[in-house]
N, C-alpha and C positions, 0 to 999 in steps of 0.2 A: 387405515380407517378403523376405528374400536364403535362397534354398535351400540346402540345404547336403547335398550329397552325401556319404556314408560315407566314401569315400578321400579327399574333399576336407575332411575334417571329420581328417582324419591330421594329426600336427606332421609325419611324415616326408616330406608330400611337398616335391618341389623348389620354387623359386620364381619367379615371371616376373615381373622387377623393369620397373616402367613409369619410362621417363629424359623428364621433358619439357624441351623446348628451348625456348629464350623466344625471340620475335620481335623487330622493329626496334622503337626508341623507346621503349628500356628502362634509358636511360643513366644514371639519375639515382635515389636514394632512392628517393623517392614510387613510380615506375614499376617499379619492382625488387621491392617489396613490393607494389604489384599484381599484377604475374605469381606470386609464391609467394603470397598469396591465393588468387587465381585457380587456381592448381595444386593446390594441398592442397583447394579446394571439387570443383573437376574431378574427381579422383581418388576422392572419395570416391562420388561418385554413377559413374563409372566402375567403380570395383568394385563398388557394387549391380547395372549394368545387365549387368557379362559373368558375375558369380554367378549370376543370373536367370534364366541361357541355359542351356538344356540341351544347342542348338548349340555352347555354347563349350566347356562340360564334356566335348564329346566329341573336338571338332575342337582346337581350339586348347590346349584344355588336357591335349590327349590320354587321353581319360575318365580324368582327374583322377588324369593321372602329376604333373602339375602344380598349384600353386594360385598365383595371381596376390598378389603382395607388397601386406603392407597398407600400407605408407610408401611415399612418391611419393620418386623424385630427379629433383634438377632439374639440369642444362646450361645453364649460366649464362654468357654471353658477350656482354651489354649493355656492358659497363662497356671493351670493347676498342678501341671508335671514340669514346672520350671525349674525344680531342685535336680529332677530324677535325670532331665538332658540336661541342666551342666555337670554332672556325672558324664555323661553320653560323651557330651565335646568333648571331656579331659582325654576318655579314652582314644577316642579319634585324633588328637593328636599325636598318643607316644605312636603310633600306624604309620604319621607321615614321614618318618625315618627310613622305613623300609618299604614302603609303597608306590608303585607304580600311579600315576598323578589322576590316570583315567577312575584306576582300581578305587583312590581314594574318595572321588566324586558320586562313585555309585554305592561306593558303602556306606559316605554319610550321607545322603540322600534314603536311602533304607533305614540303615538306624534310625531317622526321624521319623518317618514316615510308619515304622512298622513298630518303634517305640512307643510312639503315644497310642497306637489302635494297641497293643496289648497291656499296656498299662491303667487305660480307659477301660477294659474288662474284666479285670478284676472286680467284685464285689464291694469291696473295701475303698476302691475307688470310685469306683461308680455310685454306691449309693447315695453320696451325700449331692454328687451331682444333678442327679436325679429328683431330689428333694428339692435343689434350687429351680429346675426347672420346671414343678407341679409350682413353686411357688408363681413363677409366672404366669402358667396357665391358668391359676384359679383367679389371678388378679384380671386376667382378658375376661373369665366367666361370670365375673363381679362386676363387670363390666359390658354382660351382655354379648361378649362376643368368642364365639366357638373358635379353633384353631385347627389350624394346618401344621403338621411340624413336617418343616423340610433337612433331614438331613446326610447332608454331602460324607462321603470318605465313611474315618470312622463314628463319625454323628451321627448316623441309619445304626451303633450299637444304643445310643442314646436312647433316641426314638424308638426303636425297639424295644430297651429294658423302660421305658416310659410305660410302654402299653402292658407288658410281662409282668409289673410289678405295682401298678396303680389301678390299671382300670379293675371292675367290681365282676370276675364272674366266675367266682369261686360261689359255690352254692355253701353257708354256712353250714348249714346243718346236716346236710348230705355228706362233707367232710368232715365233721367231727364224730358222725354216726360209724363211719366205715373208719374211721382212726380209733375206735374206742370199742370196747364189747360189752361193760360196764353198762345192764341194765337199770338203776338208776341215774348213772350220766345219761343214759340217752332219753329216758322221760325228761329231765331238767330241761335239756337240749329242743326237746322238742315245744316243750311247755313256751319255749320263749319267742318262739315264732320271727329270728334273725334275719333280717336283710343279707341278700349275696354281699360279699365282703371282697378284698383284696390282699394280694398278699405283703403288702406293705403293713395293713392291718396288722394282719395278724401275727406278726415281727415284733411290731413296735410297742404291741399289748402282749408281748410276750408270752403266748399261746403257742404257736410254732416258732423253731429255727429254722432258718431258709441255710441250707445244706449244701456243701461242696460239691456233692453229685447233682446237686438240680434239684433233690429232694426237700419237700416240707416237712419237717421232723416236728411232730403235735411236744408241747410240753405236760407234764409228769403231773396226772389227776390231783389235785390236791387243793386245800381249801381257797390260795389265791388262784388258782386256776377258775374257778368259779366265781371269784372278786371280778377280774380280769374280763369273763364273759361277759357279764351283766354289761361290761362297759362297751364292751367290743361293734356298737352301735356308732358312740362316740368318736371312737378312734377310727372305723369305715368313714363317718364322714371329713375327717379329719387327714387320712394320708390317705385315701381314694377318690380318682377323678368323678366327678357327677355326673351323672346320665348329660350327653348334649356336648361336654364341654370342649370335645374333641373329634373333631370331622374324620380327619383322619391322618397318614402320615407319606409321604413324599419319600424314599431313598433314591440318591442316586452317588455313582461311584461308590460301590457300595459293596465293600467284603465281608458280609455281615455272615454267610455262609462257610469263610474261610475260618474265621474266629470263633463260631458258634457252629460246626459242623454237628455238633448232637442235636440238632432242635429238628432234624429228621431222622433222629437214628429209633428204632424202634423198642431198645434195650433200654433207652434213658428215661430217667423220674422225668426229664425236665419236659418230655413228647406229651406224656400228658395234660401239663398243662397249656401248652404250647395248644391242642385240640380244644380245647375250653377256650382260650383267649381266640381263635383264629373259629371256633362258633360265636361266641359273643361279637366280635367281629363283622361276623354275618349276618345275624339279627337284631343288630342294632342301629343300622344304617350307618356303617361305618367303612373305610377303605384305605388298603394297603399296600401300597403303589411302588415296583421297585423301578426304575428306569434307567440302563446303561449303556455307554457307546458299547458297541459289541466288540472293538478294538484297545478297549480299557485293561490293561493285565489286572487288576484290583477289584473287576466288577463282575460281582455271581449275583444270579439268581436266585430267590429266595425258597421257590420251590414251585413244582409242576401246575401251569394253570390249568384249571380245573371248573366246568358250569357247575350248579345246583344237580343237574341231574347226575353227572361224573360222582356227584359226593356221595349223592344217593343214591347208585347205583353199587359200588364199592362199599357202603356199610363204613363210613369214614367218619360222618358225623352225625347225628340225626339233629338235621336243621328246621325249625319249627316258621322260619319265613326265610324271605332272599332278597333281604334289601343293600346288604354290604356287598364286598367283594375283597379279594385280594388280587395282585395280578403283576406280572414281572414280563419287561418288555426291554429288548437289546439285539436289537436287528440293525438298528444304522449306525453307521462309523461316522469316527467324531474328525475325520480328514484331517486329523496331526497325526506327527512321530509317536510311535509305539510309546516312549517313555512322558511325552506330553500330552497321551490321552488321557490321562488319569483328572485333571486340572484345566484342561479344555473346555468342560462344561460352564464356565464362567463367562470365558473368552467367546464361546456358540453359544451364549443364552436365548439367544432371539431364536435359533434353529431348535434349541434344546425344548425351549417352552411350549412350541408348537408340537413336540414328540408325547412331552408328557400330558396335554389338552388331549392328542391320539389313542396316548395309553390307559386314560381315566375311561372315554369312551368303547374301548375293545374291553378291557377288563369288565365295565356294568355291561353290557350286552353278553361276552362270554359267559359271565353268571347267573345274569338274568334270561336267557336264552334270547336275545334280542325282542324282550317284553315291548320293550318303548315303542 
């Protein structure tokens, strides 16, 4: 039985379109139409279990200024490394000459599976993917409707350099202040009174290079460098997400920590800004939701849950309100074989939807200190 509240029962309210991201090993027919199976089944018990909630009707759906879209979209980016595994296959076959039948099953099963999640992290790859899917988003925002992005496997890399590299909360001026010593660059700087920016921005106005090591590298004082800023308005609005237009993001089956193991290491460029995006995060009403079988070999945690007071206490972030959250949850098992828990969560969506409805609500209460 899905409840249905008076203002959620309105055609007028707005809508929170759910985008899911398909993971590696989805290169082919067959696979491409398991994941849209998989999604449209997902979805639909997903919207039973957040209609269900009176948590989300309040919190998430802001007592139902909102109602969550009955059609699913999906983010579909299988079909982009289709050059790089039919390389894969070739090799996989000179193997079957001298391999044991078992040995060959599990290697190509990994080769795919662990091809596309490192191939999808590359830079180079990733960027332009990334591009098509703000194109998306902006086209729900133009449309009124904020988004959910849910992504499966390697799609929580997506979703993640989604928020890394688009949302605005690079303080403009504050970075180019401490990147420059140049006291007339910094009157200029100041004079202009810049909106927070993004690091997509300031890539693609060619002011910084986004660096190997995670690093932002400023480019080289000079007369287009100050062309470039005047614009760098233009360009924020243009390759950074808008205030609103993104709720927040959904991982599940999710080795985003295996791939990205620096985003807590406390040596790297990339921690810092990783601190900035996971405050903006926080004060923005926005959330960051990991959710795994506990028996998935492919699914970590994205890092230590933590309340407002935890942050604050530690000297970790100085957070100016506590309306987001992040929060990583992997206590129940997905009752398949070790090697079919990874791909379970489709086949359990009905059990699955009602863990992550559990986990949106521990995570806002953990944060929030149990405000509600």
């Amino acid at each position: 039985m899905i409840l249905c509240f008076p203002a959620f029962c309105s055609e007028n309210n707005s809508e929170i379109q759910f985008i899911y991201i398909n993971g590696s090993n989805n290169n082919d027919k067959k696979m491409k139409k398991w994941f849209y199976d998989g999604m449209n089944k997902m979805h639909k018990n997903m919207l039973s279990a957040f209609n269900n909630s009176k948590f989300i009707h309040t919190v998430l759906l802001e007592n139902d200024k909102y109602k969550i879209s009955y059609f699913p979209e999906a983010f579909f980016w299988g079909d982009k490394s289709n050059a790089q595994i039919r390389a894969v296959d070739a090799d996989l076959k000179t193997t079957k000459v001298f391999s044991p039948k078992i040995a060959q099953k599990v290697r190509a099963m990994l080769a795919y599976y662990v091809h596309d999640a490192i191939w999808v992290s590359h830079y180079r790859n990733m960027h332009p993917i990334v591009d098509d899917l703000h194109k998306q988003v902006i086209k729900n925002y133009k449309q009124g409707k904020p988004v959910i992005l849910l992504g499966y496997s390697a799609g929580a890399f997506i979703s993640y350099e989604y928020l890394f590299t688009k949302l605005p909360y690079i303080n403009t001026e504050n970075y180019f202040i401490s990147s420059y010593k140049s006291n007339d660059l910094i009157k200029f700087i100041k004079k202009q009174k810049c909106n927070n920016t993004c690091i997509d921005a300031l890539t693609e106005a060619h002011l910084a290079i986004y660096g190997a090591d995670g690093r932002l590298i400023p480019a080289v004082q000079n007369d287009i460098f100050f062309e470039q800023y005047l614009k760098l308005g233009d360009y924020t609005k243009k390759y950074c997400t808008p205030n609103g237009a993104v709720k927040g993001i959904i991982n599940f089956a999710s080795p985003l920590l295996l791939f990205y193991s620096d985003l807590n290491s406390p040596d790297n460029p990339m921690t810092y800004y990783n601190k900035l995006l996971y405050k903006y995060l926080l004060e923005n009403n926005m959330f960051w939701l990991t959710v795994n079988y506990s028996d998935d070999p492919m699914g970590y945690p994205v890092a230590e849950n933590m309340s407002y007071y935890d942050l604050k206490n530690k000297e970790i972030l100085n957070i100016r309100s506590r309306k987001g959250f992040v929060f990583s949850k992997a206590e129940e098992k997905s009752r398949r074989t070790f090697l079919g828990a990874h791909t379970s969560y489709w086949s359990t969506s009905k059990r699955f939807s009602k863990l992550v409805v559990k986990a949106f609500e521990q995570g806002y209460n953990l944060y929030n200190d149990n405000d509600l």
